[in-house]
N, C-alpha and C positions, 0 to 999 in steps of 0.2 A: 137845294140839293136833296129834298126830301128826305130829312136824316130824323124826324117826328116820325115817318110812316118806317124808319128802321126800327121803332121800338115796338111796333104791334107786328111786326114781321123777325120772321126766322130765328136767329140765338146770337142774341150779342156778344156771350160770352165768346163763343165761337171764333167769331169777327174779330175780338182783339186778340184771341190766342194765336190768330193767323196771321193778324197783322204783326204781333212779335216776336212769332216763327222767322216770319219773313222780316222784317226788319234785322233784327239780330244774326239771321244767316245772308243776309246780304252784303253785312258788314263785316264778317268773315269770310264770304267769298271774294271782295275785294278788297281786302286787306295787305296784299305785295302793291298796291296800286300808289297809296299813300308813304310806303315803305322805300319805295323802288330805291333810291337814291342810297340810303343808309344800307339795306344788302348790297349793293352795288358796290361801295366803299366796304363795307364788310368781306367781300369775296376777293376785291381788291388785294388786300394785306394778308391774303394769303395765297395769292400769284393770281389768280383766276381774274384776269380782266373782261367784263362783259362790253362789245360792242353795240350800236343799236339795235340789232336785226336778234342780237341774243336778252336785249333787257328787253323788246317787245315779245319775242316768243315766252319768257316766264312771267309775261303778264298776262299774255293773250292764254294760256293751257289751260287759269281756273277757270274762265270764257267760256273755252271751249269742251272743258269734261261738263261744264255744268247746262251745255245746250247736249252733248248725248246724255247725259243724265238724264235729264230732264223729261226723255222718251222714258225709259227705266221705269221712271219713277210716277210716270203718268198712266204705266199701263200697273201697276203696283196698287194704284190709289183705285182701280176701275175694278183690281181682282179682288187686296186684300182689303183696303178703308184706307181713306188718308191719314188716319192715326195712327194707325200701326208702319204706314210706309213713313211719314215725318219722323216717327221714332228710331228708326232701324237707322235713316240718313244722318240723324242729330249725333247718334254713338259716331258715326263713322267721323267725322266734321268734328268732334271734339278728341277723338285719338288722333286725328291729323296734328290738332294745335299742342297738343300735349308734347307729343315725339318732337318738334321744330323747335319747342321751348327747352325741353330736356338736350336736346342736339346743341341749340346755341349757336355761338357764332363758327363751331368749326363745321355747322352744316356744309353741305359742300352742293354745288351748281344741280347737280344731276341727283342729288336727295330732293332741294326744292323743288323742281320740277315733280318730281311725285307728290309731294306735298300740295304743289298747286293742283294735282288733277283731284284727290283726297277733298280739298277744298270748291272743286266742282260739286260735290255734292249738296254746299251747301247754296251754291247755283240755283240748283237741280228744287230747291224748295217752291221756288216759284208753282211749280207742278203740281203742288199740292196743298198749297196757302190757297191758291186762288178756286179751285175745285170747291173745297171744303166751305170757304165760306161763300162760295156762291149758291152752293145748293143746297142752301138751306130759305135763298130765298125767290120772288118768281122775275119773270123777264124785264119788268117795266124799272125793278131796282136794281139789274142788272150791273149798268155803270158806274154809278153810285159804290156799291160793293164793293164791286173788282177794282174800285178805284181804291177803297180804301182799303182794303186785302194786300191791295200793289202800290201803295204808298209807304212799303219796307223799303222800297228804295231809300229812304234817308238814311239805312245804315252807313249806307258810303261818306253821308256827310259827318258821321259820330266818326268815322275813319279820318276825315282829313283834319277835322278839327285836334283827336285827341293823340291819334297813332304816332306826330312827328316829336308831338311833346314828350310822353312817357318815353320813344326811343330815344332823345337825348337826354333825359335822366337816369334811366335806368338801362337800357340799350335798347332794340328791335325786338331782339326773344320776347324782353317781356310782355310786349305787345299780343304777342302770341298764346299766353298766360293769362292776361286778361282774357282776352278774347276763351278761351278754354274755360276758365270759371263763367262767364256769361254766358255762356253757349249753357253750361252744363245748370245756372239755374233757371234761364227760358225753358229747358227740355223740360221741368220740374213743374215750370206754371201751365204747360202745354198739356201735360197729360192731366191733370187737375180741369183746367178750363175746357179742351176742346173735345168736341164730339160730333161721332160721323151721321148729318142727320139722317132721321128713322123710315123705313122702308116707304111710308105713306106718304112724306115728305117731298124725299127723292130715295128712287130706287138705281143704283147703277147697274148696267150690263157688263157683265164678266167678260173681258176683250179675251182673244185670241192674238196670235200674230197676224192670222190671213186679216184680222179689225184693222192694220195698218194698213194693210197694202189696199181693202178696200177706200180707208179715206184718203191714200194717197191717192189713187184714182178720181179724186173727187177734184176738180181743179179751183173751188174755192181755198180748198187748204192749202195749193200754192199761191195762192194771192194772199191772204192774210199769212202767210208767211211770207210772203215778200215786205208786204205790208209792215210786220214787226220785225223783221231783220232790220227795217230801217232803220223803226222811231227807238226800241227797246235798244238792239243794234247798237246805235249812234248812241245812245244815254251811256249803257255801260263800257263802250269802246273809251268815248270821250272821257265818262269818272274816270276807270280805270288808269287811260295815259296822261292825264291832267297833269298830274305834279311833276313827270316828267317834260312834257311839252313848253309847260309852265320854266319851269328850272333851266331849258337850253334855250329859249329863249329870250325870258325876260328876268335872270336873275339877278343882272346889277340894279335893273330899277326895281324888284323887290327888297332885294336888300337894302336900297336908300329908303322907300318904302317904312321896314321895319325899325329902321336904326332912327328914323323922324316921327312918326306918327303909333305904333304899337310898340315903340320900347321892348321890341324883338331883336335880338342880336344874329340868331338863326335862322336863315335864309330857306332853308326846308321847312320850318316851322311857316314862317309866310304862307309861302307856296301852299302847304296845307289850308291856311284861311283860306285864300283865293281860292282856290278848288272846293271848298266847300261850302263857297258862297254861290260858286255856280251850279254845285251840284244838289243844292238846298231844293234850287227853284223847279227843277227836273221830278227831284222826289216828291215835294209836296202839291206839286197844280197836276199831277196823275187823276187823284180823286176830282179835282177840277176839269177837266179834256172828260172823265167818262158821266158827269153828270152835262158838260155843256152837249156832249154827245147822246144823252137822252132826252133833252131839249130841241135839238136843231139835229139830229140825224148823224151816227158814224161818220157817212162819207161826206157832208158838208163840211163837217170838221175836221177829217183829216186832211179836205181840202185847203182851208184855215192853217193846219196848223206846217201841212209841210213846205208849202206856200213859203212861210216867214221862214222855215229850219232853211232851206235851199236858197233864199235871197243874201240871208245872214249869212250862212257858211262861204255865198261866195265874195260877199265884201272882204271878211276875214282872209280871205287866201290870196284876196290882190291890193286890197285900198288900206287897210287900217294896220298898221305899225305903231299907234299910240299905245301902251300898256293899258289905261281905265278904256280904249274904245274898246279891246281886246278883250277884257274882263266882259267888260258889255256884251259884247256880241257872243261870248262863250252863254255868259248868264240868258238871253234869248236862246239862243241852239237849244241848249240844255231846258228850259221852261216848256219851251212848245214839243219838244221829244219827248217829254215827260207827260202831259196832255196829249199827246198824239198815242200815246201806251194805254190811256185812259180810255182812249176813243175807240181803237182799233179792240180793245176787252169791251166795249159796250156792243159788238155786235158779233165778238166771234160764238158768247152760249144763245145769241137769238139764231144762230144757221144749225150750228151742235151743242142744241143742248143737251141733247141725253150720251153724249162723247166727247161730257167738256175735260176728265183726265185724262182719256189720250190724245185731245186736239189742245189743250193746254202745252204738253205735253212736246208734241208736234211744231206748235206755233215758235211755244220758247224756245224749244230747242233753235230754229231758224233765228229766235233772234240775240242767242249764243253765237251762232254760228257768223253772224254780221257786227255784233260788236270783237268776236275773233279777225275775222276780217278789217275792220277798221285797225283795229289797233296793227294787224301787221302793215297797211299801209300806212298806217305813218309812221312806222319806225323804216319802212321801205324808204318813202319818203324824203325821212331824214338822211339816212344811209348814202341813197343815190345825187340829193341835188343840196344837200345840206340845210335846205330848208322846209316847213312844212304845207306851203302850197299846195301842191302837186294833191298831198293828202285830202285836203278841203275839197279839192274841186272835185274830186275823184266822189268823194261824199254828196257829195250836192248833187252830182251825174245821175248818183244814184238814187236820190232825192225825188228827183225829174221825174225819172221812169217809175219811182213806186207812183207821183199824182198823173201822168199818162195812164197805169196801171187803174186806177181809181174811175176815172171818165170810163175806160175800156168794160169796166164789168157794174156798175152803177144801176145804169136802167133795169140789164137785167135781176140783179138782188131786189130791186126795186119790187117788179112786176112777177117774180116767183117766190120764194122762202119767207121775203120781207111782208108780203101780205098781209101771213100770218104771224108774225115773230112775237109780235107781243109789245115791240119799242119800237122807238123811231128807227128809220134805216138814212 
């Protein structure tokens, strides 16, 4: 993984203040994910019954502010430095937690909802972990990097592990309290550790608005944005609706489950391990997808990897009704989704490098915008045919068309940009 040639290169310190930037706001941004269940009974006992189509829309909002953020905050890191925009985003992301803790359980439907878009900001970090500690170093460590920059994804799994416990000891708020004290002393090691490297290093160009509309014009930025709606897309759709999905459909064999083998009496508590066992695999093999991706080339590997995500998802939606096949087959999805986030960052600062905040920026946000999507289709899904098939396959459809996508523009990355990129293409 070349992680010997990290030490004579760029600023380590950097690298892990990004990586617990982004680790710790990942796991505040989906934080209702693991929760879902307990607000749900929470809202409950005070008349407000949420049906699917409403427990997926307050799950999908932090998704979804945190893929437009995510533009915000990319063109933020290109004006003002990624330090000063992670800073400004972190206050906002810890007054969100603070106010929902303080509120308590008579929060009501339509405060969390704002709450959740509050918690888009910490979304929106992606925008500027992966910036910052990439340019500090040159193209060939690229994936490497961004892999371990965007290996914060395991917040979600500190989520499903710890979030069902503390909420049945203490309630859901406090979740929210914790989460607000850790927020508030990462900001602390953040501004301490991290820094914007030095003009000689890397210099960024001060974007304008027309700097959008020119890369939107670019029709690589909509392939790798299709590209990451997928793989990113699919990761945080899947974390986010996990416990739910998990809970309507296999919760009497979790609960035999817990009540024989983890001396768990609490069937949400479960649900949380399993979900965080699938979601373990997603966050950690990232770093792995963008080094196999400097090895054997972006697009071979996202050949690889979406290959298995689409074969997987559509056994799940028609052949496997065993709960450990099920777990299985989540834990693949989630692995190669995860790896495939790695892969598609190993080659989007070889095409923009000197536009990696607002194409970060740009990217994420798209794949905000597809794990929004996911998750409204499977609470669609459920809503419409009571089960969640229809969901999967609709996933996998769209699986297809991201590696049709891949064949389609291939050669030519190959034989222009990639010549010179600096990595494998």
């Amino acid at each position: 993984m070349r992680l010997k040639e990290l030490k004579n290169e760029g600023h380590l310190p950097t690298l892990i203040a990004a990586f617990l930037y982004f680790d710790f706001s990942f796991m505040v941004w989906t934080m209702l994910g693991p929760l879902a269940t307990e607000i749900s009974e929470s809202l409950a006992k005070h008349g407000y019954i949420l049906d699917p189509n409403q427990k997926a829309t307050l799950l999908a909002i932090p998704i979804l502010g945190g893929a437009i953020l995510r533009i915000l905050l990319g063109f933020l890191v290109d004006n003002i430095g990624a330090k000063k925009t992670a800073i400004i985003a972190q206050l906002i992301v810890i007054f969100s937690l603070f106010y929902t803790y303080l509120r308590g359980e008579s929060i009501s439907y339509y405060e969390l909802l704002a709450v959740a878009f509050g918690l888009g900001f910490a979304g929106a970090s992606f925008a500027v972990a992966l910036p910052q500690g990439g340019q500090w170093y040159p193209p060939k460590l690229q994936g490497v990097v961004l892999g371990l920059a965007g290996a914060g994804n395991i917040g979600v799994v500190i989520d499903f592990l710890f979030a069902p416990k503390i909420a049945e000891i203490w309630g859901w708020p406090a979740v929210f309290l914790v989460g607000a004290i850790l927020s508030t002393i990462i900001l602390a090691l953040y501004i301490i550790m991290a820094k914007d490297a030095p003009p000689h290093i890397y210099r960024p160009r001060k974007k304008r608005l027309s700097d959008y509309l020119k890369l939107l014009r670019d029709k690589d930025t909509w392939w790798f944005s299709l590209f990451y709606a997928v793989s990113f897309g699919g990761f945080v759709g899947f974390a986010n609706y996990m416990k739910v999905y998990l809970m309507n459909v296999y919760e009497p064999q979790m609960a035999q489950i817990g009540a024989t083998l983890l001396n768990e009496e609490n069937v949400k508590v479960v649900a949380g391990y399993f979900g965080a066992l699938c979601i373990f695999a997603g966050a950690m093999l990232r770093p792995i997808g963008g080094a196999i991706a400097d090895k054997l080339g972006g697009v071979k590997s996202l050949y690889i990897f979406y290959s298995v995500v689409a074969i997987v998802a559509i056994a799940n939606a028609l052949f496997i009704k065993n709960f450990y096949l099920a777990i299985l087959a989540l834990f693949i999805i989630m692995a190669f989704l995860g790896m495939a986030n790695g892969a598609v960052f190993q080659l989007v600062p070889q095409r923009f490098g000197r536009d990696m905040g607002i194409m970060t920026g740009i990217v994420g946000c798209a794949g905000g915008l597809g794990g929004t999507a996911l998750i409204k289709t499977l609470g669609w899904s459920k809503a419409a045919f009571g089960s969640y098939s229809a969901g999967f396959l609709i996933f996998a459809g769209v699986v297809i068309i991201a590696i049709i996508g891949i064949s389609m523009v291939k050669t030519r990355w190959r034989t222009t940009w990639g010549l010179n990129a600096g990595g494998r293409i």
